[in-house]
C-alpha positions in Angstrom: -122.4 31.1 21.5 -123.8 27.8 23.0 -121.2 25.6 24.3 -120.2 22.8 21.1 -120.1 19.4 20.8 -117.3 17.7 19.4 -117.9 15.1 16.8 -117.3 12.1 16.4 -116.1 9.1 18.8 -116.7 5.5 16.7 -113.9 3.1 18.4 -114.7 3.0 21.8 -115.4 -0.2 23.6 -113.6 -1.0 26.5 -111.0 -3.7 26.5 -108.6 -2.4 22.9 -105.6 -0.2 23.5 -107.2 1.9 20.6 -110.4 2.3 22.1 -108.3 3.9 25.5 -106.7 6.0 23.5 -109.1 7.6 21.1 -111.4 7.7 24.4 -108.9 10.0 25.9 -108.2 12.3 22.7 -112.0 12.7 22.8 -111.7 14.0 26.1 -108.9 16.4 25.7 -111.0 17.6 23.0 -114.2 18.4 25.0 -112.0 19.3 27.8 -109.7 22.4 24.9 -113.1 23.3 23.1 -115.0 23.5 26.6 -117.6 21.3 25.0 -120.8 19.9 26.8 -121.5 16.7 24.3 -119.6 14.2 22.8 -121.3 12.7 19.4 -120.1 8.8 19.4 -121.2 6.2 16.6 -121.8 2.6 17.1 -121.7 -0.8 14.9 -120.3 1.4 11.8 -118.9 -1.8 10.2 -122.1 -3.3 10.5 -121.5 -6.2 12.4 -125.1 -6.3 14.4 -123.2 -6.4 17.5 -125.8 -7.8 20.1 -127.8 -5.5 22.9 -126.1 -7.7 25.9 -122.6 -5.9 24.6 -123.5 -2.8 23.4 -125.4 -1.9 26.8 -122.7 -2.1 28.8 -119.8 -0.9 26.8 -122.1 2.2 26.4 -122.8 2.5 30.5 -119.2 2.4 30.4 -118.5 5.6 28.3 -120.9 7.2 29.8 -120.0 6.9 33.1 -116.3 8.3 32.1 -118.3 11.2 30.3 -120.2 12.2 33.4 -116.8 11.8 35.5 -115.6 14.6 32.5 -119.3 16.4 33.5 -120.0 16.2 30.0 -123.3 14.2 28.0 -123.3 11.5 25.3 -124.9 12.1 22.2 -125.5 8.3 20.3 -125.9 8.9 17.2 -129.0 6.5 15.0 -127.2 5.0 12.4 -129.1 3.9 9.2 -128.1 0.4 9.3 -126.3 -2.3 11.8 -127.5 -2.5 15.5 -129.3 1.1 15.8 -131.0 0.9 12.3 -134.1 0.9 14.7 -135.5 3.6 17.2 -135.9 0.7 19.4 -132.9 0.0 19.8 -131.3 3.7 20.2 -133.2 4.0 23.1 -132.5 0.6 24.8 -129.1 1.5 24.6 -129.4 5.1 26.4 -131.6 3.1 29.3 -128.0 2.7 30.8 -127.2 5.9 31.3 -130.2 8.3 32.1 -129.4 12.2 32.4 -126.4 11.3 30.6 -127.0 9.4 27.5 -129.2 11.5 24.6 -129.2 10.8 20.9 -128.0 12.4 18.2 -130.3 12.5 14.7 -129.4 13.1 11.5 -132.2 13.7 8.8 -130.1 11.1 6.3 -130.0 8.1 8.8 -133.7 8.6 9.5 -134.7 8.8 5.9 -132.3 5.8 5.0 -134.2 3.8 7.5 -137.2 4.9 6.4 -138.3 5.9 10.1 -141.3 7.9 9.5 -141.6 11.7 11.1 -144.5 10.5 12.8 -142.0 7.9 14.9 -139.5 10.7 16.4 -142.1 11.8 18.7 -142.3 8.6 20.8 -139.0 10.6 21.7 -138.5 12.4 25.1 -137.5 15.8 23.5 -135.3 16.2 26.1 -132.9 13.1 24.8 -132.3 14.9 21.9 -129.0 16.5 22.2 -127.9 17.1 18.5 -129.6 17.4 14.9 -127.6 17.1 11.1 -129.7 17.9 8.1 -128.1 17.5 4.5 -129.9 16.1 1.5 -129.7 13.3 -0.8 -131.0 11.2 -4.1 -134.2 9.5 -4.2 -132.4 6.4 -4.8 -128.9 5.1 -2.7 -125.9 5.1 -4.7 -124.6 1.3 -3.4 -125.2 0.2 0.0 -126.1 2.6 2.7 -122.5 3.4 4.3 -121.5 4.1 0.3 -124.3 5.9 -0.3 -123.9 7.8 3.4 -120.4 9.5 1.7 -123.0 10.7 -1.5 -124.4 13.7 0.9 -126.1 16.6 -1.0 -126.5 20.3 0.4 -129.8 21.1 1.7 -132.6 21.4 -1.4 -130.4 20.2 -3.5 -132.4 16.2 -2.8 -135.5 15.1 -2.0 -135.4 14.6 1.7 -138.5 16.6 3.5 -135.7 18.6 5.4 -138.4 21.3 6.8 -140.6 18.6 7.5 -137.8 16.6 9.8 -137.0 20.4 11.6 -141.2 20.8 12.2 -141.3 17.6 13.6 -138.9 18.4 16.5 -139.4 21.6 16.6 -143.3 20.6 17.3 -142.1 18.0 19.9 -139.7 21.0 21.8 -136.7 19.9 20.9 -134.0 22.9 21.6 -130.7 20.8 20.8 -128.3 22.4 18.3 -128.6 22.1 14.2 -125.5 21.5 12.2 -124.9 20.8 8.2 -123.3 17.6 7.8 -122.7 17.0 4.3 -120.2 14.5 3.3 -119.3 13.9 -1.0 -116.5 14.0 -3.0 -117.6 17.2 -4.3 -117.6 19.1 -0.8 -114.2 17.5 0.0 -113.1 19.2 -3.2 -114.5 22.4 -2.4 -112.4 25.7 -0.8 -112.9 25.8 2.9 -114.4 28.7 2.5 -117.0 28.4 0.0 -117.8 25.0 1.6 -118.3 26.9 4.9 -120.5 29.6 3.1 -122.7 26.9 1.1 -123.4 24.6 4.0 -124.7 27.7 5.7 -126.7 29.2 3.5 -128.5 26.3 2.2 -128.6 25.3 5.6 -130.1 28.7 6.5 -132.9 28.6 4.0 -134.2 25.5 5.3 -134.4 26.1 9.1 -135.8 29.9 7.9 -138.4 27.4 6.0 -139.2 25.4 8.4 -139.6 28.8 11.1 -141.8 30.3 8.1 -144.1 26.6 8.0 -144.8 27.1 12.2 -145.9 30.2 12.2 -148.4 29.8 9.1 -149.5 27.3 10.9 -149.8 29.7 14.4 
């Protein structure tokens, strides 16, 4: 079993006594679960916090991280400050060998980031991957419609497309199903377990099955 990563750190900017503390409770986490990556967010509220803040803030947690011997995963988020690719990777310019990014299928489809983009990406910044699946259309504004997830093939996002793309580029980080409704909130634990991997399953099997037609 590869080590995990624990998911996910959003209020952490030096100078709140919030920030300290959820900071440290991340920590203890990676520390208990012997985890190698943290996943942290950025400018969820939207506020289009500026480049000159988020830089160092960022260098900040990272240098703790590596102090922990552990990697940051930021994660591109479909609107705010990292709504761009440029911008992700200005941020992890602070913290090279420790800072990577985290990419979920949703936020790059939100942001209509074409495939074609992702490989301007060193493969090896890639420390994390989410697939799920959504509408054609956003049900209210983007962080409404991000809590309006659908299982994979149950959308129209070009899920086995997203996994070729990196898989093309070399990317080796970890795949997880992040799907976030009302409906899988009201599911059993169980059979939300089982459906998130199965449908998961099928699309990574897909997306195997599409490389080696192609071989």
């Amino acid at each position: 079993m590869r080590r995990p990563a624990i998911c996910a750190l959003s209020d952490w900017f030096p100078g709140s006594i919030a920030a300290r503390q959820n900071r440290a409770t991340a920590f203890r986490a990676v520390r208990c679960f012997g985890a190698s990556v943290l996943y942290v967010g950025a400018d969820l509220g939207g506020e289009e916090i500026a480049l000159s803040q988020l830089r160092p803030a960022f260098a900040d947690l990272c240098a703790e991280a590596a102090d922990h011997g552990i990697r940051i995963a930021l994660e591109h988020i479909a609107w705010g400050t990292l709504r761009t690719l440029d911008n992700a990777l200005a941020v992890l310019e602070v913290a090279p060998g420790v800072a990577g990014l985290l990419l979920d299928i949703w936020h790059i489809s939100r942001a209509q980031i074409p495939l074609e983009q992702l490989k301007r990406i060193d493969p090896s910044q890639i420390l994390g991957v989410q697939i799920s699946d959504a509408d054609a259309a956003p049900r209210g504004d983007l962080a409404q419609d991000t809590r309006s997830r659908r299982f994979c093939g149950e959308g129209v996002l070009d899920i086995v497309g997203f996994l070729s793309c990196l898989d093309g580029m070399g990317v080796a980080a970890p795949i997880a199903v992040e799907v976030i409704s009302p409906e899988a909130q009201q599911m059993a634990l169980r059979a939300l377990c089982q459906k998130a991997y199965q449908t998961g399953r099928y699309v990574v099997n897909a997306a195997a099955a599409a490389r080696k037609a192609k071989a």
